[in-house]
N, C-alpha and C positions, 0 to 999 in steps of 0.2 A: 520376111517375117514368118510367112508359111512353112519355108526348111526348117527355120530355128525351132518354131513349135512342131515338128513335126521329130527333129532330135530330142530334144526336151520330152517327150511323150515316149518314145522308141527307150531314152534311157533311162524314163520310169517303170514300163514294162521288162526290162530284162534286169533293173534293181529288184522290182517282185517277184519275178520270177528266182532270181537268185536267193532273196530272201525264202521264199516257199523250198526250195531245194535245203537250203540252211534248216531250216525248222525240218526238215524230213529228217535229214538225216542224222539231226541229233535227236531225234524220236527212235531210229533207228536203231542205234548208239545205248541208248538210256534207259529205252523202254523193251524193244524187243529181244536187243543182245542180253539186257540183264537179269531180263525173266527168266532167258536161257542159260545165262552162266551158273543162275540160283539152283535152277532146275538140276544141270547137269554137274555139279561140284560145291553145293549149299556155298554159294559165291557171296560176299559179305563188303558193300562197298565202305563199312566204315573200316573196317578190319584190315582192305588193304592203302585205304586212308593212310590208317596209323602206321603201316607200311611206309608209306611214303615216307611222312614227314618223320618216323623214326632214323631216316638214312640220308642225314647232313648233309654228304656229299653230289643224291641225287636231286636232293630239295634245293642245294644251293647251284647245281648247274642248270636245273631249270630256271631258276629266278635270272640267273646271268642270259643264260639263252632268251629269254622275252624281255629283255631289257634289250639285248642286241636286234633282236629283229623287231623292236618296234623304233630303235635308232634309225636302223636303216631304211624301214617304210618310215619313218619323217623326214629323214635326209633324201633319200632318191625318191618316192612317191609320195606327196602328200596329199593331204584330203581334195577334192574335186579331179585329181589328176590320174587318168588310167584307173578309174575305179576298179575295174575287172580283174587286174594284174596288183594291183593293189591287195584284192580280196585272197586270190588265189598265192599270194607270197604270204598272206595272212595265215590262213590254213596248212600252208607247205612248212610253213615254219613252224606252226604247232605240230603238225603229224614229227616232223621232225628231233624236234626237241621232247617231245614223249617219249618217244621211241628212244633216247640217248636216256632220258629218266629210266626206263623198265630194262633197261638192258643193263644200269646200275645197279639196281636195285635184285634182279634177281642173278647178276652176273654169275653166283654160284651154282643155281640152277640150269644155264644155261652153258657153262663150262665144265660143271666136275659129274652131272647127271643127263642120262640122255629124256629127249624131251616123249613125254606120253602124252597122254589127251588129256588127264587131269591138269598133269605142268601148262600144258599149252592152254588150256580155260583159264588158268591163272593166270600168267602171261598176259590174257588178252585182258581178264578183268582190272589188270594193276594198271595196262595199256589206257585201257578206257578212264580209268580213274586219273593217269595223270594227264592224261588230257583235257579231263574235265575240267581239274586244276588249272592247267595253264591258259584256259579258254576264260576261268574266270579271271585269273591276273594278268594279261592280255587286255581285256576288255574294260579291267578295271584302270589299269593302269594308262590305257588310250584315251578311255573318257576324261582322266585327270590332266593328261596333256593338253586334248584337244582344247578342254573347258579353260586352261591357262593359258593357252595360244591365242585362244577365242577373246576371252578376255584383255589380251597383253593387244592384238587387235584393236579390239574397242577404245580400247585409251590412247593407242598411235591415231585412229581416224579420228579420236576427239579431241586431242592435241593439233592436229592438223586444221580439226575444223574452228577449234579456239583459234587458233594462231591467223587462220585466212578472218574471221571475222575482228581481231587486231588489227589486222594489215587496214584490212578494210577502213575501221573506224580510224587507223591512225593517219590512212591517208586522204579521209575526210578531214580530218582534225588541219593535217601538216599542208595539203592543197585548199586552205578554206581561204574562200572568195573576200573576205574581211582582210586579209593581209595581204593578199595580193594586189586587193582594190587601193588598200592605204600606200603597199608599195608603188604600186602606179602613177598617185597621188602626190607622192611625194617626189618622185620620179619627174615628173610633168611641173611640178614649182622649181626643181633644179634647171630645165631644161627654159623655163620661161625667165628664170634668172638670169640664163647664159652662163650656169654656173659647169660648166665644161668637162674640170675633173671632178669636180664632186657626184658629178650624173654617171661619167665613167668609172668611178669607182662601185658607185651603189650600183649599175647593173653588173659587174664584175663580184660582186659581195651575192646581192639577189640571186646570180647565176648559180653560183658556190651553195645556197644554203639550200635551191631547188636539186643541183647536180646529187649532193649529199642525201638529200629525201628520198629520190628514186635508187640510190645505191645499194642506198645502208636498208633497204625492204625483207631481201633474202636474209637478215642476219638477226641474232636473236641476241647478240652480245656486241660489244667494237670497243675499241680500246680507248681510255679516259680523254688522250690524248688527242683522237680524233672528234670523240663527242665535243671538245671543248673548246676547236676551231671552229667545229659551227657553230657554237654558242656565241662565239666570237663574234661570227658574221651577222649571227641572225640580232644578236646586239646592238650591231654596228648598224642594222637596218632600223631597227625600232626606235633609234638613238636617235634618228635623223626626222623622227617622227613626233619625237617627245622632248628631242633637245637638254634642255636643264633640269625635266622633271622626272627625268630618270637616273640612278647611280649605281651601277652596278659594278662590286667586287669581287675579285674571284683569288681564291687564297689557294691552290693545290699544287702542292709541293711538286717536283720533279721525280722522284719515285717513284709517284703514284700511277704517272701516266701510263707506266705499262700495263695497269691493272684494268678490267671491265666494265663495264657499265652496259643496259639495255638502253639502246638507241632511242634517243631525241625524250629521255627521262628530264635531261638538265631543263632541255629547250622547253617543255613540257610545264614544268613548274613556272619558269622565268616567266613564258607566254599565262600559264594564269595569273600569277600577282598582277600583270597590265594587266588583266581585263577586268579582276574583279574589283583594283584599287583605285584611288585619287591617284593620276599621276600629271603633276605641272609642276611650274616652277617653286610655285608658293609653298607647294606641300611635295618635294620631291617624293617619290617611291625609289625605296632603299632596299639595293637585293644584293645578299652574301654567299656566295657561292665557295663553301672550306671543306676542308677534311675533319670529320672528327677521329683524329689517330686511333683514340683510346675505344671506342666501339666500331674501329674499324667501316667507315659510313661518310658518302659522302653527302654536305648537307645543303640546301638552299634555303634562304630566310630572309624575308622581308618585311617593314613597317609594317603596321595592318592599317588602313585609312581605307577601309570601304566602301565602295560605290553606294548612294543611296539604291537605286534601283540593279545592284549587285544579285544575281540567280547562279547558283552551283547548282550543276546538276552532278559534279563528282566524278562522270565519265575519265576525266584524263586520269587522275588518280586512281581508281579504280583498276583502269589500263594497266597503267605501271606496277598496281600491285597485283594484280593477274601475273603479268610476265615473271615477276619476282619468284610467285609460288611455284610457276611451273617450270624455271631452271634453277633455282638452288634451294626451293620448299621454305625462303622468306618472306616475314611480309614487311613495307615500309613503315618507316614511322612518320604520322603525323599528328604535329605537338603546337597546336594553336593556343596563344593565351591572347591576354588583353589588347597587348602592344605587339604582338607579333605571329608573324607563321610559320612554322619551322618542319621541313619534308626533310628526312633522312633515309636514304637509299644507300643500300650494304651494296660494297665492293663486290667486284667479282674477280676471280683469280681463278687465271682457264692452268688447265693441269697440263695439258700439250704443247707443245714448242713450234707455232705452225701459222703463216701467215695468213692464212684462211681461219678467221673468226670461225665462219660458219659450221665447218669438219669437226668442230671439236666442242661445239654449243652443249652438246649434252652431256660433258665432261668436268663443264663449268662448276666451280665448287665455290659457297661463297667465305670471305676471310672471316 
């Protein structure tokens, strides 16, 4: 902890100290050469301003030249890295690229007349001039970088930090103790049956719909086809819970499977209509799981028979439409009326050709 703060201090000191060098010598530069230049050749910094920018050729190789070497220190050096050699490329490349400007600009001077002391105060003040220049497009053009990098940063770590706090909640949602407990439950009536494969099956299905939840974590899209096996299982598991007082159809055409979906969306819905509705025999709970071709969406819908003591807190929904905005900038639809609830979630159609979901998540575009 001591070295760290003790480098930490060492490269605040030789930052001021480089900064205090910097302000020197562009006092040097600014103030004392040009009192001198005035003095010694009534030297006119607008005058060789308009110099400059009158001569296209050396105003448009300067623009290219600080576009290039601030490429290169963001490509080989960037900010926190070698700051010293960072600065000193910085400066090397202005002193440079001036120097390629004034030798532009006064090329005639310097080729078809020999140089005197008045030529040569010119020279230095056109010198000094376009360097001022390139010190100000330089600095301005780095702070525009930096502040979009900076920025383009923040929204990667708040992407990241959105996305760990989904994971999170989804796999509070996806490991919650309420279904496991019922799986178990039910699990344990199979087994006191002596019902042999039917227990065999349901821990092969339970296995399948947990295997699925730790898989599909890292992914932020999966394909219709696989969301819709574990829909299956996890069906097949609640089925055996609820027996007659559940029906559930699923209408998605063979087409569609190749297309995406954000993981355990379906499940998602399915799992609120049980919790919020009547589900028994007398009053089955009715869920439709189709394509709407025509707005391109897939849809889930079910009876509405609400639990008297029924509480939404919205969270799962909410979820789902988090993820929606932040891979294809949609939000879902949901279209509640009297007799029914109706969630429609837009297709996703990944533009890459690549068995890794994940590689291509932010490629995702939606139909």
């Amino acid at each position: 902890m001591i070295d760290r703060e003790g480098k930490k201090n060492g490269k605040f000191v030789w930052q001021t100290i480089l900064l205090l060098v910097s302000v020197a010598v562009f006092r040097l530069l600014y103030v004392d050469v040009y009192e001198m230049l005035i003095a010694a050749t009534h030297f006119s910094l607008v005058e060789a301003a308009l110099s400059f920018f009158s001569n296209y050729w050396a105003l448009f190789l300067s623009v290219v030249l600080d576009i290039a070497i601030l490429s290169i220190l963001y490509r080989y050096i960037p900010y926190g890295v070698m700051p010293f050699r960072r600065v000193a490329l910085y400066f090397t490349g202005i002193i440079v690229n001036s120097l390629v400007g004034t030798l532009v600009i006064h090329s005639r001077l310097l080729f078809a007349e020999p140089i005197t002391k008045v030529s040569g105060f010119m020279l230095l003040g056109t010198y000094i001039t376009v360097v001022l220049f390139n010190v100000i497009v330089l600095l301005f053009a780095d702070l525009l970088v930096y502040f979009k990098r900076t920025k383009k940063e923040v929204l990667i770590q708040s992407g990241k930090k959105h996305k760990v706090q989904y994971q999170y909640q989804q796999l509070k949602s996806q490991l919650n103790p309420h279904f496991l407990f019922n799986s178990l439950n039910v699990l344990d009536y199979l087994v006191q049956n002596d019902e042999k494969q039917r227990a065999s099956d349901y821990i092969k299905k339970l296995a399948g719909v947990y295997r699925y939840l730790l898989n599909m974590g890292e992914y932020k899209i999966v394909r219709i086809a696989d969301e819709m096996n574990f829909v299956r299982l996890y069906v097949d598991l609640i089925k055996e819970r609820f027996i007659d007082g559940l029906e559930v159809t699923v209408d998605v055409p063979n087409e569609y499977m190749d297309k995406y979906i954000i993981p355990c969306g379906i499940q998602t819905l399915v799992e609120n209509a049980t919790k919020h509705n009547i589900v028994n025999a007398k009053s089955p709970l009715c869920i439709r799981i189709y394509v709407d071709e025509k707005e391109g969406k897939i849809a889930v819908e079910n009876n509405l028979q609400l639990r008297v003591n029924a509480q939404s807190t919205g969270v799962g929904l909410n979820n789902i439409n988090k993820q929606y905005q932040d891979i294809v900038g949609k939000e879902i639809d949901v279209l509640p009326s009297e007799t029914t609830f109706l969630v429609k979630l837009p297709l996703i159609q990944a533009v890459k050709n690549t068995a890794n979901v994940g590689a291509f998540e932010e490629n995702a575009v939606s139909l």
